[in-house]
ZAPABA-324265 format. One record per residue: z negated, x negated, y of N, C-alpha, C, O in turn; residue number from 1. Coordinates in nm, 3 decimals, padded with zeros to 5 digits. Last residue first. Layout:
! residues N
n_z,n_x,n_y,ca_z,ca_x,ca_y,c_z,c_x,c_y,o_z,o_x,o_y,num
Z,X,Y,Z,X,Y,Z,X,Y,Z,X,Y,NUM $
...
//
This chain:
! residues 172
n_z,n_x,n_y,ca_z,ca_x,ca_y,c_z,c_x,c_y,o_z,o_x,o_y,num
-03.580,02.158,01.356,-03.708,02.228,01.356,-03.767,02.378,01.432,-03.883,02.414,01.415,172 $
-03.248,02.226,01.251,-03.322,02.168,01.321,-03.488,02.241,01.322,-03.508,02.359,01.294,171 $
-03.011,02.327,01.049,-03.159,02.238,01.029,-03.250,02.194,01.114,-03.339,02.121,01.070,170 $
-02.832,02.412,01.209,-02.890,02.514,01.122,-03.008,02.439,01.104,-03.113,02.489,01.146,169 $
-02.795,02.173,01.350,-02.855,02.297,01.466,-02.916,02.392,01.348,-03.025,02.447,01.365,168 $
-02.657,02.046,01.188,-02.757,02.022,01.247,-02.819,02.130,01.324,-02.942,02.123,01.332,167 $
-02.430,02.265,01.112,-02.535,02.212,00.977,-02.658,02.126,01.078,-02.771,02.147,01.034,166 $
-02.296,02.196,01.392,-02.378,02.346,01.318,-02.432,02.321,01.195,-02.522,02.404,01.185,165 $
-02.178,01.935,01.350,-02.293,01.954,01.459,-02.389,02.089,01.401,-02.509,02.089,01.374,164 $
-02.045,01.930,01.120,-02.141,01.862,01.099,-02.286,01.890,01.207,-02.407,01.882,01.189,163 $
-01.883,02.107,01.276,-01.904,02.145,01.138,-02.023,02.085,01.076,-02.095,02.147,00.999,162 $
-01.749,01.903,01.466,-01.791,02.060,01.477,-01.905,02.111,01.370,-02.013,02.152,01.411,161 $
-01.673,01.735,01.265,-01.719,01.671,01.391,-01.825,01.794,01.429,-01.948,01.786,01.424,160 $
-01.433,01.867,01.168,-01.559,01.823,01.079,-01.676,01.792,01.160,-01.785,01.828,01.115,159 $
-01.281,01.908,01.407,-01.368,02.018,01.299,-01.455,01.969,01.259,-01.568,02.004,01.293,158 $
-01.181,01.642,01.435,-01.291,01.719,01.514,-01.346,01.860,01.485,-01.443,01.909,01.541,157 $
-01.105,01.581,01.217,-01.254,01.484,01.223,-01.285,01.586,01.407,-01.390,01.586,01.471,156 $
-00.872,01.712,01.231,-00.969,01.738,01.104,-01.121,01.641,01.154,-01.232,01.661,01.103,155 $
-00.724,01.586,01.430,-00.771,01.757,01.466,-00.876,01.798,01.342,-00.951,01.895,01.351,154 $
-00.724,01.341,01.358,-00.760,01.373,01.498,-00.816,01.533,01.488,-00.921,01.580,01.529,153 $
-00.537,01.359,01.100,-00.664,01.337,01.102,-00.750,01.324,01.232,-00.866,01.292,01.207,152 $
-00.292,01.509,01.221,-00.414,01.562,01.116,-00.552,01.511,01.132,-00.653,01.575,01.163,151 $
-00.244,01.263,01.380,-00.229,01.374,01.449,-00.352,01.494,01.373,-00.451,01.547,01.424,150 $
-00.170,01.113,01.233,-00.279,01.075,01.319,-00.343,01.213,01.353,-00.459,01.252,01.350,149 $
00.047,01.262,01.140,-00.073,01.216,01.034,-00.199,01.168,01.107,-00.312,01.178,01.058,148 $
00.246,01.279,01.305,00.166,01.383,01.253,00.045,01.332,01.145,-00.033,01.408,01.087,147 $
00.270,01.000,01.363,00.224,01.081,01.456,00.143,01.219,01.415,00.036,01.261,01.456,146 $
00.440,00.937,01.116,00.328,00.901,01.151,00.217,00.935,01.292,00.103,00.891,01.303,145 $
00.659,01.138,01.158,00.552,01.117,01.050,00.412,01.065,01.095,00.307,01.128,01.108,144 $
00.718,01.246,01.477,00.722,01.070,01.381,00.639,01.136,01.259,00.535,01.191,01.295,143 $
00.825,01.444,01.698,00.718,01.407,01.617,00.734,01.334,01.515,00.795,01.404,01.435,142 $
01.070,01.397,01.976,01.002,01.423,01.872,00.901,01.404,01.764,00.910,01.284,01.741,141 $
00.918,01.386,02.322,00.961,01.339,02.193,00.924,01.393,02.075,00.811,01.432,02.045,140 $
00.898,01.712,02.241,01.021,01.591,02.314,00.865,01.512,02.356,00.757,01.554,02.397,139 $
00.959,01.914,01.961,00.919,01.853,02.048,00.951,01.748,02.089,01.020,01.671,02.022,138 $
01.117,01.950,01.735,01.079,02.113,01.829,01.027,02.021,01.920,01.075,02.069,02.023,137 $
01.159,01.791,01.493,01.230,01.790,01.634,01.201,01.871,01.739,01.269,01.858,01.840,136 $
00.997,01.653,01.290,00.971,01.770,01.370,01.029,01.778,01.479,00.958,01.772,01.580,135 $
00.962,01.411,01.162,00.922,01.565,01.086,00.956,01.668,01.142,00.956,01.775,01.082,134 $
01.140,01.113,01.159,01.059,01.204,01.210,01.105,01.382,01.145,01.207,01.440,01.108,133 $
00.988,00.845,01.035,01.104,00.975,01.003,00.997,01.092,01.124,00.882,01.126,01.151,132 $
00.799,00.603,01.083,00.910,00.648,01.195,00.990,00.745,01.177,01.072,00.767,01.266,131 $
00.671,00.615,00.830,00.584,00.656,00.962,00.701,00.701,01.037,00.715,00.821,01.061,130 $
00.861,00.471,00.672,00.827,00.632,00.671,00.752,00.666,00.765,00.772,00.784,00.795,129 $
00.777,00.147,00.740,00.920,00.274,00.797,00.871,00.422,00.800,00.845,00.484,00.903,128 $
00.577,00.106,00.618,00.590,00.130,00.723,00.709,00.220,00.776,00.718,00.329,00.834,127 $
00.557,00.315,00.323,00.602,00.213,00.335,00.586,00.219,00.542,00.585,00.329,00.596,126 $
00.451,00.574,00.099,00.491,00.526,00.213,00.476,00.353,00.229,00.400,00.282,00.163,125 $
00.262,00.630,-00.118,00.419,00.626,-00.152,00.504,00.585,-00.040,00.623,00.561,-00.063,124 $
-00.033,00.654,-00.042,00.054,00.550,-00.096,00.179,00.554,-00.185,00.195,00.499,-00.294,123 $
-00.013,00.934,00.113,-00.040,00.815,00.186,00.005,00.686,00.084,00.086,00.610,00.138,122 $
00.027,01.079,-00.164,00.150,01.056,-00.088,00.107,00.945,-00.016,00.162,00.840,-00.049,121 $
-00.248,01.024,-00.249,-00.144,00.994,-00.358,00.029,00.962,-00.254,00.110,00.870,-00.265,120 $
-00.405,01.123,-00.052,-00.392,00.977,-00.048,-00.309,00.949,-00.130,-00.266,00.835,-00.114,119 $
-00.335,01.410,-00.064,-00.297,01.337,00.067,-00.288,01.192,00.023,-00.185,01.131,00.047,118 $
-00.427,01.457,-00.320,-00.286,01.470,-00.281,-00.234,01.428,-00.181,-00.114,01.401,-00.175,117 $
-00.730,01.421,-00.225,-00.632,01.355,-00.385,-00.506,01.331,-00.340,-00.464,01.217,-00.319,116 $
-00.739,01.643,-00.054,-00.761,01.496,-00.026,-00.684,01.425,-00.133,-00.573,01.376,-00.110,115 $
-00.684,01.855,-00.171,-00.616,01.846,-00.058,-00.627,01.669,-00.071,-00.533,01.592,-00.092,114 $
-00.907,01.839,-00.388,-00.779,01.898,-00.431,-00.655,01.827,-00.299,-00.557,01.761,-00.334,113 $
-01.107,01.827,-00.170,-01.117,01.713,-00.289,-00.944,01.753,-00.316,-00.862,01.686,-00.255,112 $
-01.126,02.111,-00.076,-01.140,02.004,00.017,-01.049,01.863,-00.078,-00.940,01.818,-00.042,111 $
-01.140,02.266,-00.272,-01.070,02.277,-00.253,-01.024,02.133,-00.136,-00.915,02.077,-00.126,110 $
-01.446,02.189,-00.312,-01.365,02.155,-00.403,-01.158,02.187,-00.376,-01.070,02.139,-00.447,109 $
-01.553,02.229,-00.115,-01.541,02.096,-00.097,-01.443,02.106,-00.209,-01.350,02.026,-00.202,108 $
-01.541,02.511,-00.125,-01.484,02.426,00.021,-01.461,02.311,-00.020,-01.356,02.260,00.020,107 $
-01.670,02.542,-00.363,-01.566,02.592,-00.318,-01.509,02.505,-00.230,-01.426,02.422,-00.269,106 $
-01.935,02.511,-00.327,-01.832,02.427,-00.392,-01.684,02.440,-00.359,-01.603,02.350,-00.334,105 $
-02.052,02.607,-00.113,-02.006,02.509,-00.083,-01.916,02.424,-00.189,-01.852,02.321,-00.169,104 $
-01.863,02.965,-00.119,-01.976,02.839,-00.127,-01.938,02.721,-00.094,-01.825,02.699,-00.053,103 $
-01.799,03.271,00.000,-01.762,03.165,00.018,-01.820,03.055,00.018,-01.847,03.009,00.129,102 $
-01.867,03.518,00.152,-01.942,03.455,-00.002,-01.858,03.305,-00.025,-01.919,03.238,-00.107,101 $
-01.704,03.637,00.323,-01.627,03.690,00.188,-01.745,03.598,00.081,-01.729,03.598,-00.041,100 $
-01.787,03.619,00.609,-01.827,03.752,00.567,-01.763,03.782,00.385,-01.767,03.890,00.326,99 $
-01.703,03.390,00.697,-01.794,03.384,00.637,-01.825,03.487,00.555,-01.880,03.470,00.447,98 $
-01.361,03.568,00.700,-01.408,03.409,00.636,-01.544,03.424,00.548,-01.554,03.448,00.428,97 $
-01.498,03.721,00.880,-01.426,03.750,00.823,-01.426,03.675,00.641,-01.466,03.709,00.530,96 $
-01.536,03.595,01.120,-01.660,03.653,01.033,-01.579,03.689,00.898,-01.648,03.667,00.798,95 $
-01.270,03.470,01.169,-01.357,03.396,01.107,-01.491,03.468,01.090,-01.575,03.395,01.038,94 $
-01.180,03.744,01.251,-01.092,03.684,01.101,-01.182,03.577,01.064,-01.196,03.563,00.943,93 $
-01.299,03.806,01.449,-01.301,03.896,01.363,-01.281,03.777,01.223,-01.357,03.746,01.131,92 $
-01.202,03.605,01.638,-01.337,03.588,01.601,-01.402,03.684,01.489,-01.514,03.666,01.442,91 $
-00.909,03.495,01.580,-01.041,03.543,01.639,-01.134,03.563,01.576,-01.147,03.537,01.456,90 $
-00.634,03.223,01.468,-00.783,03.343,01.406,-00.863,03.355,01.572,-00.875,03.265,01.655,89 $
-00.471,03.061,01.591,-00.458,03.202,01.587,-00.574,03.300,01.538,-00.594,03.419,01.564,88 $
-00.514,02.901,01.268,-00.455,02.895,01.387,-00.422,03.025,01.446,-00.356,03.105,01.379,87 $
-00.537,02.936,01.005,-00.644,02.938,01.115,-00.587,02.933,01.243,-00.658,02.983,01.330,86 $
-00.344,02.938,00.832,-00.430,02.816,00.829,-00.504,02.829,00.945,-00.540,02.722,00.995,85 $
-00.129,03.146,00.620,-00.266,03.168,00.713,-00.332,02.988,00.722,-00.361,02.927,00.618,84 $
-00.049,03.228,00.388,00.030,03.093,00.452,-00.077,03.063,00.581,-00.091,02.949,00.626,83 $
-00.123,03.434,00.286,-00.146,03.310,00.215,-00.139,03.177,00.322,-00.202,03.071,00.328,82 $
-00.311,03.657,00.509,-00.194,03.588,00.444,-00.208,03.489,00.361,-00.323,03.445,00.356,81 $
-00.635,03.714,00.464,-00.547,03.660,00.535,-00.408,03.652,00.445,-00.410,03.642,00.323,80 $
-00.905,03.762,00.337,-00.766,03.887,00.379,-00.695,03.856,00.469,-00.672,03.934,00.561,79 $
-00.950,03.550,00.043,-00.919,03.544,00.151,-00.848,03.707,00.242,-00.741,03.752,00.201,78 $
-00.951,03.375,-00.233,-00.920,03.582,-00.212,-00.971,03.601,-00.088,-01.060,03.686,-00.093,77 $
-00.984,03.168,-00.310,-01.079,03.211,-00.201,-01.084,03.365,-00.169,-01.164,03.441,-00.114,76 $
-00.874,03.209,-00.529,-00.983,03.175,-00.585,-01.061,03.189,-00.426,-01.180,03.217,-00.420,75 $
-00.606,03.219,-00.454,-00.665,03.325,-00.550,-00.794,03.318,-00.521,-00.844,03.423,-00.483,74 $
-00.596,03.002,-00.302,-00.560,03.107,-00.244,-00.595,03.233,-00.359,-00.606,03.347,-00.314,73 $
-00.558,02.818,-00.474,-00.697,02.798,-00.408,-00.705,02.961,-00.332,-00.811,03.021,-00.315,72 $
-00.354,02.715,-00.683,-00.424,02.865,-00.694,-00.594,02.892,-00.613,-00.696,02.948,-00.655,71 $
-00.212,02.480,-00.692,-00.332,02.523,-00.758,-00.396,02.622,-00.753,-00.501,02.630,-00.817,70 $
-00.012,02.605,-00.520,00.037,02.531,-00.618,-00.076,02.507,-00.704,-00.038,02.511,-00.821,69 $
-00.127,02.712,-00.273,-00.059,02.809,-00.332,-00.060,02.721,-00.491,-00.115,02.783,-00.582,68 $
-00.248,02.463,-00.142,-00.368,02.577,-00.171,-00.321,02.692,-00.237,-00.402,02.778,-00.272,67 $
-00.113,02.257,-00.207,-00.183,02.262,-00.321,-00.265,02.433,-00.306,-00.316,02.501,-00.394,66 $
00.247,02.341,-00.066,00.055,02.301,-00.059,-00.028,02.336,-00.180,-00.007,02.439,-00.245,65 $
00.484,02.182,-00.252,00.422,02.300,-00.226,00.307,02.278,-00.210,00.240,02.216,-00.291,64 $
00.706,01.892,-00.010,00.606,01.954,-00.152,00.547,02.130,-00.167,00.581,02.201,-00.072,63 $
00.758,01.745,00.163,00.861,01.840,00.088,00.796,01.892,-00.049,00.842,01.920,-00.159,62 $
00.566,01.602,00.309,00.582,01.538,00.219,00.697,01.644,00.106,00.711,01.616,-00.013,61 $
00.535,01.730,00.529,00.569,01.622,00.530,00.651,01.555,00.391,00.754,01.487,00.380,60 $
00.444,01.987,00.444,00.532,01.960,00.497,00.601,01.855,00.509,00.724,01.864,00.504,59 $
00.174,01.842,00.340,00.296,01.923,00.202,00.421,01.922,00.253,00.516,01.883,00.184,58 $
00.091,01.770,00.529,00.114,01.666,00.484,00.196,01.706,00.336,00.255,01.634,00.255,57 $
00.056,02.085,00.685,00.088,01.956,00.764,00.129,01.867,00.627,00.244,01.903,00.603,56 $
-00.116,02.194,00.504,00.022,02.220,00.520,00.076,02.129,00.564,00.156,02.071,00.491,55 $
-00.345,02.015,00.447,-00.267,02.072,00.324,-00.143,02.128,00.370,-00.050,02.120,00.290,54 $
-00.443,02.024,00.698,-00.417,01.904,00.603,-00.305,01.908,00.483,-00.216,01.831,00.446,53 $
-00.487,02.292,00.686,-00.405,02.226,00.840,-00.375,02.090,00.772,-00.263,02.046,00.799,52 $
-00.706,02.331,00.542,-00.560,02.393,00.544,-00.487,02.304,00.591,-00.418,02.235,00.516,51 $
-00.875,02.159,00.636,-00.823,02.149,00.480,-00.683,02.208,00.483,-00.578,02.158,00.443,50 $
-00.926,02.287,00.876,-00.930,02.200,00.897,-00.879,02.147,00.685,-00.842,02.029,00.697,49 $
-01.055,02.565,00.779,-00.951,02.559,00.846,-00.874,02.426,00.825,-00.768,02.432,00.764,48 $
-01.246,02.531,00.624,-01.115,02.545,00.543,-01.046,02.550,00.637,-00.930,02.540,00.599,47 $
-01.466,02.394,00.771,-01.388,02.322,00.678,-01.270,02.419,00.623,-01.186,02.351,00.564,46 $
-01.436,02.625,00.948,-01.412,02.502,01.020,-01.330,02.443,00.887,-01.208,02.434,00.872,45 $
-01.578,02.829,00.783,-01.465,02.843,00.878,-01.406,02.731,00.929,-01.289,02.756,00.960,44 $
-01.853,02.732,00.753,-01.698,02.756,00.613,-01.566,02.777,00.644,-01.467,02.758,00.574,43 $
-01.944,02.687,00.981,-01.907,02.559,00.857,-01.768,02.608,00.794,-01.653,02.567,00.785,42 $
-01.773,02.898,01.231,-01.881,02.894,01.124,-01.863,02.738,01.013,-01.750,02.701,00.982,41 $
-01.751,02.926,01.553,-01.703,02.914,01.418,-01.792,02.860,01.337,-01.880,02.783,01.373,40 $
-01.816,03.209,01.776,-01.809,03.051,01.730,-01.757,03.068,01.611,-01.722,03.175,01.559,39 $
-01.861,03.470,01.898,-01.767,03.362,01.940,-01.732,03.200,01.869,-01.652,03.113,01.902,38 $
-02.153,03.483,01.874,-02.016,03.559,01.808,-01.916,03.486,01.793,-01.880,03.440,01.685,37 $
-02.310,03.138,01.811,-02.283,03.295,01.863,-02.199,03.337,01.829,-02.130,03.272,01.751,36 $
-02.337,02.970,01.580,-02.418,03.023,01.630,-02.400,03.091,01.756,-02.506,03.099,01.818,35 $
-02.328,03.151,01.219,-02.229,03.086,01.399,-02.299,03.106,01.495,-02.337,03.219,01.524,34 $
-02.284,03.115,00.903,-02.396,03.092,00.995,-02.305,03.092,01.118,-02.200,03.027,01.109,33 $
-02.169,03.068,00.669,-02.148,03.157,00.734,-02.209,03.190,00.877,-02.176,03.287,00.945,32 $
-02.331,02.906,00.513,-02.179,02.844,00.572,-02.124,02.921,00.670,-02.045,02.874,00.752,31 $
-02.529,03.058,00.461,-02.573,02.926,00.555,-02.435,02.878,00.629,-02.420,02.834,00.743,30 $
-02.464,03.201,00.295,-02.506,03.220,00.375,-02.466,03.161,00.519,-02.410,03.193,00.624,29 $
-02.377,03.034,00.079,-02.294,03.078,00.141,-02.345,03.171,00.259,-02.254,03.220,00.325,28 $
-02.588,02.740,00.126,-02.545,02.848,00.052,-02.458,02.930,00.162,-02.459,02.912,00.284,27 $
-02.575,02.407,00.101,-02.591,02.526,00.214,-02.530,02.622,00.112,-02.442,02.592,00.031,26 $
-02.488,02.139,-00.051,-02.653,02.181,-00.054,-02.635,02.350,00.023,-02.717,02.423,-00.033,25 $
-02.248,02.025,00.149,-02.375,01.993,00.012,-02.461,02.059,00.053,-02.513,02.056,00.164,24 $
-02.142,02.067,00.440,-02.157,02.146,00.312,-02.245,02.152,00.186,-02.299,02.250,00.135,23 $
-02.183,01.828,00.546,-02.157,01.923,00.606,-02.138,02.031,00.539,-02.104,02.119,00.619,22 $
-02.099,01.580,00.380,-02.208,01.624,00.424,-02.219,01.759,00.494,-02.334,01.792,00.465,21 $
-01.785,01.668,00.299,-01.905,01.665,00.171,-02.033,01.713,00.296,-02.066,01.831,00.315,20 $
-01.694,01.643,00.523,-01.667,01.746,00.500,-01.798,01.802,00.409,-01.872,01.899,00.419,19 $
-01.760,01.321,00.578,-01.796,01.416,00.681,-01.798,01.603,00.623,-01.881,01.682,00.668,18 $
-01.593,01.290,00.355,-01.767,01.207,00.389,-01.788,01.361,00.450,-01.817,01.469,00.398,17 $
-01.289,01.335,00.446,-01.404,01.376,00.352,-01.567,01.370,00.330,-01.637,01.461,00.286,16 $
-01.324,01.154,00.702,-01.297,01.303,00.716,-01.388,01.359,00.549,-01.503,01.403,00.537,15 $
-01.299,00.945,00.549,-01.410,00.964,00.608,-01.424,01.076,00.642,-01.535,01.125,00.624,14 $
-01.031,00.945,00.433,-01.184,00.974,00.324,-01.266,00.995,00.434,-01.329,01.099,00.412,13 $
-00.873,00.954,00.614,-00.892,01.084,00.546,-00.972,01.072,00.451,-00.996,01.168,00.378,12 $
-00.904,00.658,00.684,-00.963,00.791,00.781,-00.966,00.916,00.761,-01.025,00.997,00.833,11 $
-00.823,00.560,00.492,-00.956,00.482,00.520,-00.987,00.622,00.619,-01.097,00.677,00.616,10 $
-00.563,00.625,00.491,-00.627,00.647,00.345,-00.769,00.633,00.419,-00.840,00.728,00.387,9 $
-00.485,00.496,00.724,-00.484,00.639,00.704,-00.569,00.691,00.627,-00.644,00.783,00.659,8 $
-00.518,00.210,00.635,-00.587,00.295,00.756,-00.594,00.424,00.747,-00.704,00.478,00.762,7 $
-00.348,00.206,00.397,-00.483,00.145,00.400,-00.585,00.200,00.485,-00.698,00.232,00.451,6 $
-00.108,00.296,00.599,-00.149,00.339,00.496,-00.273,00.348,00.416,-00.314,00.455,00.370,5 $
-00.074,-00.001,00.724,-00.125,00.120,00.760,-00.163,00.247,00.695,-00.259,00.306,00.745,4 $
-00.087,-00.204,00.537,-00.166,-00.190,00.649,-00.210,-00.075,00.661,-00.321,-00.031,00.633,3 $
00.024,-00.059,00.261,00.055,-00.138,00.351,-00.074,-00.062,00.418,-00.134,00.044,00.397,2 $
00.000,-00.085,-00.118,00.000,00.000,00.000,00.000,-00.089,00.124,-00.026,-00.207,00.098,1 $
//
């Protein structure tokens, strides 16, 4: 694997770290927790932020997201669309979320599923593949490797999120 790749791989485990702590141990209660209407919940954050991984780098990678191709989308039985990754949710659709029982295995295990598959593609790349670009809708257009920063920027600030409300749930 190259340099960078090494890096990527090195910043979508930590994203994982972050996902694991932020879940171990909390019952589905607990995942469901916000602390006002308006907010987002653990369980809400991490699957958003998994999704957005899982489409983003399936896209990338001309694949089917694991959350249709392993059947995560059965198993969360979700009343969203399939193709649904949060974007666009109010505040209905993430009680919504917490409001279905939704544990921590779950999250992480669907979490783990996403991750596997991210670092398996992260080492099939070569520097070049960073420079294809994925996405012409924007000027400049979007680089592979832009969208991958790009994932792991918008997933470590969920998790980021996600880790803060597991503190606030625990605090004295």
């Amino acid at each position: 694997m190259t340099a960078s790749g090494d890096l990527l791989t090195d910043a979508f485990g930590r994203i994982r770290e972050i996902v694991h702590e932020a879940v171990d141990g909390l019952s589905p209660d607990e995942l469901a927790v916000r602390v006002d209407e308006g907010a987002n919940s653990i369980a809400w954050l991490v699957w958003h932020l998994t999704r957005v991984q899982d489409d983003h780098v399936a896209d990338a990678a001309g694949t089917e997201e694991v959350w249709i191709a392993q059947e995560w989308s059965e198993r969360f039985a979700l009343p969203f669309p399939s193709g649904a990754t949060g974007y666009g949710h109010r505040a209905e659709d993430i009680a919504a979320l917490g409001g279905s029982g939704i544990g921590a295995e779950l999250l992480a295990g669907y979490h783990d599923a996403v991750h596997e598959r991210t670092v398996a593609y992260l080492g099939t790349l070569d520097d070049a593949d960073l420079e294809r670009v994925v996405d012409d809708a924007w000027t400049p257009p979007v680089t592979l490797g832009v969208r991958l920063v790009s994932v792991v920027s918008d997933d470590l600030q969920h998790a980021g999120q996600a880790a803060f409300v597991r503190g606030w749930l625990e605090r004295p």
